[in-house]
KEVORO-452437 format. One line per field, with one value per residue (C-alpha): residue number from 1; residue in one letter; x, y, z. Coordinates in steps of 0.1 Angstrom, whole numbers, plus 5000, padded with zeros to 4 digits. Layout:
k <- NUM;...;
r <- A;...;
xx <- X;...;
yy <- Y;...;
zz <- Z;...;
END
This chain:
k <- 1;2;3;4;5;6;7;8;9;10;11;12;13;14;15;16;17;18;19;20;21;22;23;24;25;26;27;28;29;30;31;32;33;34;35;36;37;38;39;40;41;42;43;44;45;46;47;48;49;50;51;52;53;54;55;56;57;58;59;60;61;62;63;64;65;66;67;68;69;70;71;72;73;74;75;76;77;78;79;80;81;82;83;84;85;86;87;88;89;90;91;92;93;94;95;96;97;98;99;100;101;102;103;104;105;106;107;108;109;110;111;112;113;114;115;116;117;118;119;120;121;122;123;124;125;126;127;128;129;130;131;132;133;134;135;136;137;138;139;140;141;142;143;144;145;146;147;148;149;150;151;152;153;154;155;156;157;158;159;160;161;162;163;164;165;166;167;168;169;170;171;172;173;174;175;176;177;178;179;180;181;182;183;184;185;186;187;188;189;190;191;192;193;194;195;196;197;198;199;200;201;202;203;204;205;206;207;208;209;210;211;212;213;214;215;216;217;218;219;220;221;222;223;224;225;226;227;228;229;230;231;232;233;234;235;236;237;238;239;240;241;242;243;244;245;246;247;248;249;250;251;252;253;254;255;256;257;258;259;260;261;262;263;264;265;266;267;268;269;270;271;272;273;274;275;276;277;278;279;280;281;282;283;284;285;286;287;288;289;290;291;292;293;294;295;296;297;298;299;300;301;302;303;304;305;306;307;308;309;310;311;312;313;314;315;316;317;318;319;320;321;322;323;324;325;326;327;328;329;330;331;332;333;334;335;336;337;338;339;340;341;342;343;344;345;346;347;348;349;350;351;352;353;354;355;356;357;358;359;360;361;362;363;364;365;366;367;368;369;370;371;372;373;374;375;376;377;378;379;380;381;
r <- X;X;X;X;X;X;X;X;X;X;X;X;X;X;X;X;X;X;X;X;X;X;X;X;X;X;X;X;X;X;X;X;X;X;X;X;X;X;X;X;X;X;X;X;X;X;X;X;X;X;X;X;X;X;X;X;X;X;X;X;X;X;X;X;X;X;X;X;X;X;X;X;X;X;X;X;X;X;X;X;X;X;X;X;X;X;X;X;X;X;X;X;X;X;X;X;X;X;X;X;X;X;X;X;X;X;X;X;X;X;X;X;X;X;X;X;X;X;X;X;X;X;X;X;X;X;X;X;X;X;X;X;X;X;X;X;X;X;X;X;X;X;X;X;X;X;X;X;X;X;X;X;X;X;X;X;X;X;X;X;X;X;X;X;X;X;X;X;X;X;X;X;X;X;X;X;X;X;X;X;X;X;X;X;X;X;X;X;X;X;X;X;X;X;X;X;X;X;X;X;X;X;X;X;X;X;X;X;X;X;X;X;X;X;X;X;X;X;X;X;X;X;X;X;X;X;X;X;X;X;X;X;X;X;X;X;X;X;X;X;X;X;X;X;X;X;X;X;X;X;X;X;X;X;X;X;X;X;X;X;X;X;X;X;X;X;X;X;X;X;X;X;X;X;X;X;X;X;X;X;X;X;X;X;X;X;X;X;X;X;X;X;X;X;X;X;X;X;X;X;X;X;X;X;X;X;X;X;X;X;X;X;X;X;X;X;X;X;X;X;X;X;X;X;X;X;X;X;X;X;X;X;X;X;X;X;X;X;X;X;X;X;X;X;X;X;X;X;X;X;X;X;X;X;X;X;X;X;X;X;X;X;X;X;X;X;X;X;X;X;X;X;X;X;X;X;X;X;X;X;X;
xx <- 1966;1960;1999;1997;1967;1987;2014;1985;1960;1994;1998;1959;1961;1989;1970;1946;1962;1966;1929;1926;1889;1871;1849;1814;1827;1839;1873;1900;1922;1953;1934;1923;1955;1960;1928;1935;1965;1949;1917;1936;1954;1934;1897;1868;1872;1910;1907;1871;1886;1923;1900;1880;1913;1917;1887;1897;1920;1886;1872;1898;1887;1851;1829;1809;1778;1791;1794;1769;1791;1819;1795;1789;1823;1829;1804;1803;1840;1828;1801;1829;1853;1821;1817;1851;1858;1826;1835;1869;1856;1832;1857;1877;1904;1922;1943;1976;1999;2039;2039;2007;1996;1962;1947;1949;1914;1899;1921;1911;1878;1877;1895;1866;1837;1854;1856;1819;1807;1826;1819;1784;1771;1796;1778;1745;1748;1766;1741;1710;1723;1734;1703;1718;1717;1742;1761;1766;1782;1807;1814;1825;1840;1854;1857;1892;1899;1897;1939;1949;1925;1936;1975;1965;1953;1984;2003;1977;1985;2019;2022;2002;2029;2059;2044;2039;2071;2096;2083;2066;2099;2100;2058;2074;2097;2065;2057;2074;2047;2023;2033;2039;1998;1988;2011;1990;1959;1968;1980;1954;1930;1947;1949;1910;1908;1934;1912;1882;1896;1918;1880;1866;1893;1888;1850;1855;1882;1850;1824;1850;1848;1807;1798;1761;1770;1788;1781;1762;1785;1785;1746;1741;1765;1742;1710;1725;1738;1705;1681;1713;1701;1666;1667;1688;1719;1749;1767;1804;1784;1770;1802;1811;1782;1790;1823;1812;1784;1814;1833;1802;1808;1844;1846;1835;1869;1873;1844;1854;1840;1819;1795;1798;1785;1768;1733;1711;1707;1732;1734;1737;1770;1775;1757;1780;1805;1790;1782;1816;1819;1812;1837;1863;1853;1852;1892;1900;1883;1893;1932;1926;1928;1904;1881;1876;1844;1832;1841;1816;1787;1807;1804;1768;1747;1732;1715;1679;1664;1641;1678;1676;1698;1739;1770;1762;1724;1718;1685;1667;1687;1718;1722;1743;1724;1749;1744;1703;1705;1726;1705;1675;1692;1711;1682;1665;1690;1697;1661;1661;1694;1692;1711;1728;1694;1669;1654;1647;1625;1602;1599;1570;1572;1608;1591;1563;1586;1605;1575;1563;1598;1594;1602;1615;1641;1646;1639;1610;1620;1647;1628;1603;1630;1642;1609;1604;1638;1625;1590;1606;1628;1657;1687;1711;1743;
yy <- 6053;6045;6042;6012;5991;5971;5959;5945;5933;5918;5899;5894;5876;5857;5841;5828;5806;5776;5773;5743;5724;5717;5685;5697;5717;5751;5762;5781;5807;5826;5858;5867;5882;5904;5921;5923;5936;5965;5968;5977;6006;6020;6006;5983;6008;5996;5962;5956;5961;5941;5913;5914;5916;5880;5865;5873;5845;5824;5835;5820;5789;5787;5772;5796;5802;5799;5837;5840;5818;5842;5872;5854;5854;5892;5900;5878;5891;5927;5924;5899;5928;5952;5937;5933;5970;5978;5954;5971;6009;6000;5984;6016;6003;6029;6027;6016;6039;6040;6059;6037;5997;6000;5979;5942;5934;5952;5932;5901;5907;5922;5893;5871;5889;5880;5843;5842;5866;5847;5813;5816;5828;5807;5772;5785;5784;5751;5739;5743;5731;5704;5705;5703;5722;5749;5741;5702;5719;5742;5712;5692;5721;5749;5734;5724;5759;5774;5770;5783;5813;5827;5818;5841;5871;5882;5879;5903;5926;5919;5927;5961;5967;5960;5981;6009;6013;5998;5994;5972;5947;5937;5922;5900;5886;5869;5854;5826;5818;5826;5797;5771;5785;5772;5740;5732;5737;5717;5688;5685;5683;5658;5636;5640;5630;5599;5589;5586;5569;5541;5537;5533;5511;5487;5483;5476;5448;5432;5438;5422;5394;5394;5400;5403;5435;5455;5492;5479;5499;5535;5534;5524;5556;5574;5563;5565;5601;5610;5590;5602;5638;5633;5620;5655;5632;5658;5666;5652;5615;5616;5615;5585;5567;5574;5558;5528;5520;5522;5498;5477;5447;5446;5420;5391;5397;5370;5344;5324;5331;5292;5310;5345;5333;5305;5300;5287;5293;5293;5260;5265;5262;5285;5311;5310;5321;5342;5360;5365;5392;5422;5407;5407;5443;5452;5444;5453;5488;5495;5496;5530;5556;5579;5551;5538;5555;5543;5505;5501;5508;5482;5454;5462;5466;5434;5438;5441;5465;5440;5424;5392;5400;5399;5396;5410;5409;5445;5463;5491;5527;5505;5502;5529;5555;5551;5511;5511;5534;5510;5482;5499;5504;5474;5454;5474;5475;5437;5432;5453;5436;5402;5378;5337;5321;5347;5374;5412;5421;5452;5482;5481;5444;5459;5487;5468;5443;5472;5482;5450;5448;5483;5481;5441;5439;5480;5512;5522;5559;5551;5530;5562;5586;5564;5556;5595;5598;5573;5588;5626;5608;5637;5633;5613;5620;
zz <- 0299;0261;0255;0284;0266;0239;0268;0286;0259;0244;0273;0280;0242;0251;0282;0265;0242;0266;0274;0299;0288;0321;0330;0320;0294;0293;0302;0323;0313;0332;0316;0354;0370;0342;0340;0382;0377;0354;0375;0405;0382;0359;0369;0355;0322;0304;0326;0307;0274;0282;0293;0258;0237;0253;0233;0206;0207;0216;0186;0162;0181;0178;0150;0127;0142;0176;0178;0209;0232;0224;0229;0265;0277;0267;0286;0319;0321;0319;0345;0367;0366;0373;0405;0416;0410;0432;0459;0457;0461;0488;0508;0507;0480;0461;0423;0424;0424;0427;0461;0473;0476;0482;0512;0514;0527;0496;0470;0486;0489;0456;0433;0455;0441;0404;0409;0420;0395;0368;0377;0390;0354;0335;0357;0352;0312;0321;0343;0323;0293;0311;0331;0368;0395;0396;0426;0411;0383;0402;0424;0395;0369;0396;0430;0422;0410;0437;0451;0414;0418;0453;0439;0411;0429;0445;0409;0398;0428;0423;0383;0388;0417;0397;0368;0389;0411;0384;0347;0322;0315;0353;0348;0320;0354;0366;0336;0351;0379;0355;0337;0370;0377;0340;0347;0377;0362;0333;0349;0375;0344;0326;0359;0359;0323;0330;0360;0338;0312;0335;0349;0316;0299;0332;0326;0287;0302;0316;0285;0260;0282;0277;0243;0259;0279;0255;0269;0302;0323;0304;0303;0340;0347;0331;0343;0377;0376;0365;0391;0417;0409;0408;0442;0454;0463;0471;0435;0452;0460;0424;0407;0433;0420;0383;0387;0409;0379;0357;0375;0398;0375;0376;0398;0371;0359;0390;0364;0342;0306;0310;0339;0319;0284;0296;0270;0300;0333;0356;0382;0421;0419;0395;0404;0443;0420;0404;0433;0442;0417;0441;0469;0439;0428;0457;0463;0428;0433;0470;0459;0437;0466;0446;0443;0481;0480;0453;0461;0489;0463;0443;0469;0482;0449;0448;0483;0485;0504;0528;0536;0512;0488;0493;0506;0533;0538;0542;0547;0539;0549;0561;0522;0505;0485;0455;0459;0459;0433;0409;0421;0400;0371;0366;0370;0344;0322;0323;0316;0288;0272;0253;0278;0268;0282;0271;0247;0263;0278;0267;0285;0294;0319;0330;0344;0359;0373;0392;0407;0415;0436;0450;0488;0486;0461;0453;0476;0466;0461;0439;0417;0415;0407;0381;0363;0365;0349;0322;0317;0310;0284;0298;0278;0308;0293;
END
């Protein structure tokens, strides 16, 4: 069994060297269907230490002083392989062998109990240092893992087959899939990192335009995502709302810089036009297919929750969660912000003018969350 190890930790170092960084932080490996592969041969024992050879790659990477998060890994990978090999016994599976394949139903169930294992402990850490609930966390860093993960564990089965019935050279023939898995991951990340930054670079089109909102739309994101999670909103519609606050003033791309920079108040006139801005974003928005969501929170956050406010005059529940919410916070943070026709306001009156418009202009619970969110002093980001 010793004269097998440096084949596999060989190819377990290899793995790691194309780490893929996830949204929250973190980041994927294709370290698991090795350590499967030797799991379903030799047991939780050589797999444990294969899968430990891998970060020591991830230890070249790290910072001094960052010791403890490679510590972490080691040893959420042990325990991850722990329960796989237990799930694997108790549902009757057996080693691999070259006369025998071992049972499908424990294999699956098996490489099952390693994605939970590893990516429940690996969100927690995330979670509380980000300080969100777990399941917002796997939602957002692992949900789209999930396809790669089941592709991976018959390459595991399949590498501890071919090592068994033929020899170590033929593994090195499904390198090739190994490689199409890590493309996939790879490129789905980078599409996520594209997304956010096409949604980014449109919102700072808009802020050029108004010196007077430079970074209005990154901290309403934030304030958002935070008063989104205070108020339990599922973890998929808070990541809707992040990108519509990003992009809810989009539309005054459709204003002319005269109404936009304007050093007084705004005439009747103007402000109709001005008003047109959510319409706009609206249509602007609505034309991303992975933003249709998000554009109706775009066109209805200027309604008021008693039904005064616009385009469309919606009240109370009929309003979009995602939209009331980036009511709150775009009111308070254009109070707070020096505007063309007037100083800011101070905290304090912001505050006690959101209360004052609790259940008229704002839902009331919202504007609760969100003061709570302010009162903690949480870091948002």
């Amino acid at each position: 069994m010793l004269g097998e190890f440096p084949f596999w930790a060989s190819l377990a170092i290899l793995a790691e060297l194309g780490p893929v960084a996830l949204p929250q932080g973190g980041f994927v490996t294709l370290g698991f269907p090795i350590s499967f592969a030797v799991l379903l041969i030799y047991g939780p024992g050589l797999s444990s230490w294969v899968a430990v050879c891998g970060t020591i790659v991830e230890a070249k990477r790290r910072k001094k002083g960052e010791w403890y998060v490679v510590l972490f890994d080691q040893t959420q990978l042990i325990l991850s392989i722990s329960a796989a090999w237990i799930v694997y016994q108790y549902m009757g599976g057996e080693p691999i062998t070259s006369t025998s394949l071992g049972h499908i139903l424990p294999i699956v169930a098996s490489a099952l109990a390693y994605f939970l294992t590893n990516t429940f402990l690996v969100n927690t850490v995330l979670a509380l240092e980000k300080g969100i609930s777990v399941l917002e966390m796997w939602s957002i860093n692992f949900k789209w893992t999930v396809p790669n993960y089941l592709a991976q564990t018959p390459l595991g089965f399949l590498m501890a087959v071919l090592y068994r019935q033929i020899s170590w050279w033929a593994v090195l023939f499904l390198c090739f899939p190994l490689f199409i898995a890590y493309y996939a991951y790879k490129l789905y990340a980078e599409l996520r990192r594209q997304h956010l930054s096409t949604i980014q670079a449109l919102a700072t089109a808009i802020e050029m335009r108004d010196s007077y909102t430079e970074d209005h739309s990154m901290r309403m994101a934030e304030l958002a995502v935070a008063t989104a999670r205070e108020l339990r909103v599922p973890a998929s519609e808070v990541e809707v709302i992040r990108y519509a606050a990003i992009l809810h003033d989009i539309g005054k791309i459709g204003v002319s810089d005269q109404i936009l920079n304007k050093p007084a108040q705004l005439t009747e006139k103007e402000w109709a036009k001005m008003r047109e801005h959510p319409k706009i974003g609206m249509e602007i928005v609505s034309k991303i297919d992975s933003l249709k969501e998000a554009s109706r929170i775009v066109y209805y956050h200027h309604e008021w929750y008693n039904g005064q406010g616009y385009p469309e005059g919606l009240k109370g529940e009929d309003i979009p969660i995602g939209a009331r919410i980036l009511a709150v916070v775009d009111a308070y943070d254009a109070m707070t912000s020096k505007r063309p026709y007037r100083s800011a306001y101070p905290v304090e009156r912001a505050i006690e003018e959101l209360r004052k418009n609790a259940g008229t202009q704002f839902d009331g619970k919202v504007v609760e969350a969100f003061l709570k969110i302010l009162k903690s002093g949480q870091n948002v980001t």
